[in-house]
TORZA-994929 format. One record per residue: residue in three letters; residue number from 1; chain; x, y, z of N, C-alpha, C, O in turn. Coordinates in steps of 0.001 Angstrom, whole numbers, plus 500000, padded with zeros to 6 digits. Last residue first. Layout:
! TORZA-994929
type;seq;mol;npx;npy;npz;capx;capy;capz;cpx;cpy;cpz;opx;opy;opz
Ala;NUM;A;X;Y;Z;X;Y;Z;X;Y;Z;X;Y;Z $
...
This chain:
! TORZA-994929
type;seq;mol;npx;npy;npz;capx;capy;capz;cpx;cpy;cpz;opx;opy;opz
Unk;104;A;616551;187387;255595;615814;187750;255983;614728;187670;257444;613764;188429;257539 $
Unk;103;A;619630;187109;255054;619184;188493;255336;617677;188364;255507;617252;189514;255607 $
Unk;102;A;619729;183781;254995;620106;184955;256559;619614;186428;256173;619128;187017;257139 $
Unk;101;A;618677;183248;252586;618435;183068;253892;618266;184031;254872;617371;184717;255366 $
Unk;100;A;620946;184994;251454;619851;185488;251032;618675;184637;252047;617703;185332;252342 $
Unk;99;A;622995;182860;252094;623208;183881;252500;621676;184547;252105;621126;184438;253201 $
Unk;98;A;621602;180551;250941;622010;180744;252306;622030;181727;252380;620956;182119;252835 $
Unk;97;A;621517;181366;248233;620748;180759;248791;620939;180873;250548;620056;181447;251185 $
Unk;96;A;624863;180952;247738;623954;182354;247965;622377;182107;248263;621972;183184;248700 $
Unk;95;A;625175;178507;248269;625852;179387;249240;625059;181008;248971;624801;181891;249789 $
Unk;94;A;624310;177157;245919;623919;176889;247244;623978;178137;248544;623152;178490;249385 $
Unk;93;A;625650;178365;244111;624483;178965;244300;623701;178297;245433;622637;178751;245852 $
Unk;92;A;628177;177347;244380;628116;178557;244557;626601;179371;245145;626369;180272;245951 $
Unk;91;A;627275;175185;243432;627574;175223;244535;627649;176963;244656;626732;177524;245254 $
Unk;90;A;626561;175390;240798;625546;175207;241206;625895;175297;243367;625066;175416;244270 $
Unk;89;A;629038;176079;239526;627921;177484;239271;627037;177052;240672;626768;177894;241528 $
Unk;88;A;630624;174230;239597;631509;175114;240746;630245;176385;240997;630191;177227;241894 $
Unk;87;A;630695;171470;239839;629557;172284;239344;629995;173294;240198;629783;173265;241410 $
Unk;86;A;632332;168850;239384;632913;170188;239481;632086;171529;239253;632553;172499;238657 $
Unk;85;A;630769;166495;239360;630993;166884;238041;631315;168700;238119;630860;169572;237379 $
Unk;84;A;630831;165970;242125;631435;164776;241489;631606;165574;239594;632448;165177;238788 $
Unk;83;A;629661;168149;243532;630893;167397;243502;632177;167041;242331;633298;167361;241934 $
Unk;82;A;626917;167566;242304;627821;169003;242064;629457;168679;242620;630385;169084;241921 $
Unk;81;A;626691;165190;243497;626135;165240;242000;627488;166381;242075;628683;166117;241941 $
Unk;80;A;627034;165487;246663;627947;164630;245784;628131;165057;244064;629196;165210;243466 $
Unk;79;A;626669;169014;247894;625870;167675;246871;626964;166944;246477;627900;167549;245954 $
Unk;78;A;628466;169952;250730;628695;169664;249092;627874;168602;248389;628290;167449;248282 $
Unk;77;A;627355;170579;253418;627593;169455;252646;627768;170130;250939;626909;170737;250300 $
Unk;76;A;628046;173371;255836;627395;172842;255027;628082;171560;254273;629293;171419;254441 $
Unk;75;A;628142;175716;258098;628741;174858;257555;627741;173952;257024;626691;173740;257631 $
Unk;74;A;628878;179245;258833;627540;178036;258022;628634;176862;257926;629824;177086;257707 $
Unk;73;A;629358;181314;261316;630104;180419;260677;628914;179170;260175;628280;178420;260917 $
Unk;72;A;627810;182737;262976;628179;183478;261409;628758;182471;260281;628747;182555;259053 $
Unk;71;A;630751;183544;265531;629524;183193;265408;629500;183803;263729;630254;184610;263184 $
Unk;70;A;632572;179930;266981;632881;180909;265405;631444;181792;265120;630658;181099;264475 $
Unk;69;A;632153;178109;268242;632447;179259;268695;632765;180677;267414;633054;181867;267295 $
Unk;68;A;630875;176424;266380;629649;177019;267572;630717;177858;267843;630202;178960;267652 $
Unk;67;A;632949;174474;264880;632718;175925;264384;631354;176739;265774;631264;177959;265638 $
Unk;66;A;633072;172142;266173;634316;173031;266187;633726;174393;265429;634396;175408;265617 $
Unk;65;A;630466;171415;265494;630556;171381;266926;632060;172515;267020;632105;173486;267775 $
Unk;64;A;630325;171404;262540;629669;171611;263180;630135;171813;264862;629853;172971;265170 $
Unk;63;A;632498;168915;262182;633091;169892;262324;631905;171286;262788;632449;172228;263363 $
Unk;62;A;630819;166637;263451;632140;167661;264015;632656;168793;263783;633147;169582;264589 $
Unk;61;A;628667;166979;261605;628681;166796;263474;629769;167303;263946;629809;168253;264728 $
Unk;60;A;630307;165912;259592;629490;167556;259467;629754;167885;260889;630592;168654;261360 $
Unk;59;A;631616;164017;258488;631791;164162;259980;631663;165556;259972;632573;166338;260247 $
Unk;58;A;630543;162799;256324;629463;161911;257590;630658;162957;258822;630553;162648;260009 $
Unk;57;A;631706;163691;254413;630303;164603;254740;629474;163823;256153;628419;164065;256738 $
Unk;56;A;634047;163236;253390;634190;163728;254541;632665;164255;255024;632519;165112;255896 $
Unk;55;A;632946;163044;250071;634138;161844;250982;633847;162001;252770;633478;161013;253406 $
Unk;54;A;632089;165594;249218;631494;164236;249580;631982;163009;250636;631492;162385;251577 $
Unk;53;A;633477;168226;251251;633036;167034;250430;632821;166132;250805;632990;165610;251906 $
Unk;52;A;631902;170765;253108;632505;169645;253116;632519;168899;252167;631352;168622;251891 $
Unk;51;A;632444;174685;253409;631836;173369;252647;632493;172336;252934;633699;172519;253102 $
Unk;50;A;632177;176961;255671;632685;175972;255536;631767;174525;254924;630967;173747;255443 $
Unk;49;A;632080;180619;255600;631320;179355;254784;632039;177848;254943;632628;177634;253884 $
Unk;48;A;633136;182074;256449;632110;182540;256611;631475;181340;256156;630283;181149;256397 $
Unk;47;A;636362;181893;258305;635534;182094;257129;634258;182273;257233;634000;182749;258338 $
Unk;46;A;638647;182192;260025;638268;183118;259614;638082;183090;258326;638730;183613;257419 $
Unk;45;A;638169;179519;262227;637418;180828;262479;637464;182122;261340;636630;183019;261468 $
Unk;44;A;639527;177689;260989;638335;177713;260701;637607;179305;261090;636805;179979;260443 $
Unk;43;A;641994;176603;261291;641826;177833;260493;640348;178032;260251;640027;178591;259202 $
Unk;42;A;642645;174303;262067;643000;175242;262930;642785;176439;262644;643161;177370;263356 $
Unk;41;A;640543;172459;261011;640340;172420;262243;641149;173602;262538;640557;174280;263378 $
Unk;40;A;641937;172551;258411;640743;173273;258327;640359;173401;259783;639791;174467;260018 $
Unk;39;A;643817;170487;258420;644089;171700;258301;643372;173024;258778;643817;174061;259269 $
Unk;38;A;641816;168193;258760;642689;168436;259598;643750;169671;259574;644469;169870;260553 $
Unk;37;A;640867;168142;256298;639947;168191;257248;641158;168849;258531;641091;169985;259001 $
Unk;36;A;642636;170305;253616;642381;168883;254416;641801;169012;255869;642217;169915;256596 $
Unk;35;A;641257;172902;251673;642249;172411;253122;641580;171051;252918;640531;170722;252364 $
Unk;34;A;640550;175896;249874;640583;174708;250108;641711;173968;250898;642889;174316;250826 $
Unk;33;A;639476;179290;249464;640318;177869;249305;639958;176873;249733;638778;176871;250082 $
Unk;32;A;638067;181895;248189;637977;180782;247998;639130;180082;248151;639921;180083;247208 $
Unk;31;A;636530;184969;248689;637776;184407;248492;637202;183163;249198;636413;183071;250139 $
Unk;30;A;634956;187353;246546;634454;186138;247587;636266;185267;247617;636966;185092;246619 $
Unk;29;A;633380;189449;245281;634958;189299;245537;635171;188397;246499;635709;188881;247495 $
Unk;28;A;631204;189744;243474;631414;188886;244207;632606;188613;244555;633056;187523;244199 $
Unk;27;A;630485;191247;240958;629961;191755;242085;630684;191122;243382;630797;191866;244356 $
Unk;26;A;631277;189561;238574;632280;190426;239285;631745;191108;240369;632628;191746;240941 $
Unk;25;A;630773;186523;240057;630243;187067;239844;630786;188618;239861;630826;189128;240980 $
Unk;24;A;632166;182728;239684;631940;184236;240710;631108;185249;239848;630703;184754;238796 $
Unk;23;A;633252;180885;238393;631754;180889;238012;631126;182558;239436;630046;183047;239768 $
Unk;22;A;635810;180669;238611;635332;180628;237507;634356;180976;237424;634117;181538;236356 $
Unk;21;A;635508;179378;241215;636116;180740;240653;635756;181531;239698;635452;182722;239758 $
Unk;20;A;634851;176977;241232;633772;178034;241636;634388;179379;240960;633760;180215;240310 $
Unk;19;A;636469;175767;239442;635456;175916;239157;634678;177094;239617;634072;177924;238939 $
Unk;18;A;638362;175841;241779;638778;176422;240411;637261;176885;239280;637079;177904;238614 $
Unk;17;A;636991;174314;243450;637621;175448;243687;637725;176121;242701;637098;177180;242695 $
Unk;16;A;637434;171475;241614;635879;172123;242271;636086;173786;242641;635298;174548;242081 $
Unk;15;A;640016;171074;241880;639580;171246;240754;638074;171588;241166;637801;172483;240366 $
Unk;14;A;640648;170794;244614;641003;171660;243882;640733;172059;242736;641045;173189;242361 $
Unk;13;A;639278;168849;246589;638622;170355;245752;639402;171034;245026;638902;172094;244649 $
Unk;12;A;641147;166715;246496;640266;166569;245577;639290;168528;245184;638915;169096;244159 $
Unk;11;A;642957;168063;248489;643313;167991;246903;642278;167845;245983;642220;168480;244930 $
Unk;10;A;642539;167590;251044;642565;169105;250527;642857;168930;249113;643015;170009;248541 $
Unk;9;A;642059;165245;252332;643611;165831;252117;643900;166960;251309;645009;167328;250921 $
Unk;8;A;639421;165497;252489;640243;164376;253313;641842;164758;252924;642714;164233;253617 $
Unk;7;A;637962;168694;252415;638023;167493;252299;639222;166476;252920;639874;166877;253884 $
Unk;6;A;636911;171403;252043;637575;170862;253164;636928;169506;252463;635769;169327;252090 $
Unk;5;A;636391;174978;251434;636572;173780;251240;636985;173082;251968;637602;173641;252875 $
Unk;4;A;635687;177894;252487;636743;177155;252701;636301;175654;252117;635498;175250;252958 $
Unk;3;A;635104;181678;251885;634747;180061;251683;635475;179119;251359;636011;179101;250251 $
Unk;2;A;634282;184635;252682;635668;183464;252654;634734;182442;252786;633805;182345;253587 $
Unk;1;A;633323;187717;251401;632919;186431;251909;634100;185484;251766;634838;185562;250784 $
């Protein structure tokens, strides 16, 4: 699984990133980075998960609209709360929630 972060200059997830890492599962060889919104526009097609932070969460719509050709491609909001206190367990578990979604 690839899961991309994306915020306003790609820095603030870095310490959220690190977190999730941290909190994987050795079952879970999931690769994890992080981009600035405008990075993330040219590299989007090869992930499976595009999270937004808080900061950047009013332009979902868009990036939503740049991922429809991507098929498979979730894009989603980052809770501010889990954000804001690097809950790298509880985001993570957003994303498997989803995925356990889709298999059924």
């Amino acid at each position: 699984m690839n899961i991309l972060l994306v915020c306003a200059c790609g820095s603030s997830t870095s310490v959220v990133l690190q977190k999730m890492k941290e909190n994987l599962a050795s079952d879970e060889p999931w690769t994890i980075e992080a981009k600035s919104l405008s990075d993330a526009k040219k590299v989007m097609g090869k992930y499976d998960y595009v999270l937004l932070a808080p900061q950047i969460r009013y332009q979902i719509k868009t990036v939503q609209s740049l991922a429809e050709p991507y098929e498979g491609l979730t894009v989603m909001n980052i809770e501010p709360a889990d954000f804001g206190r690097c809950n790298g367990k509880a985001i993570l578990d957003q994303i498997r929630r989803c995925e356990q979604a889709k298999q059924k």
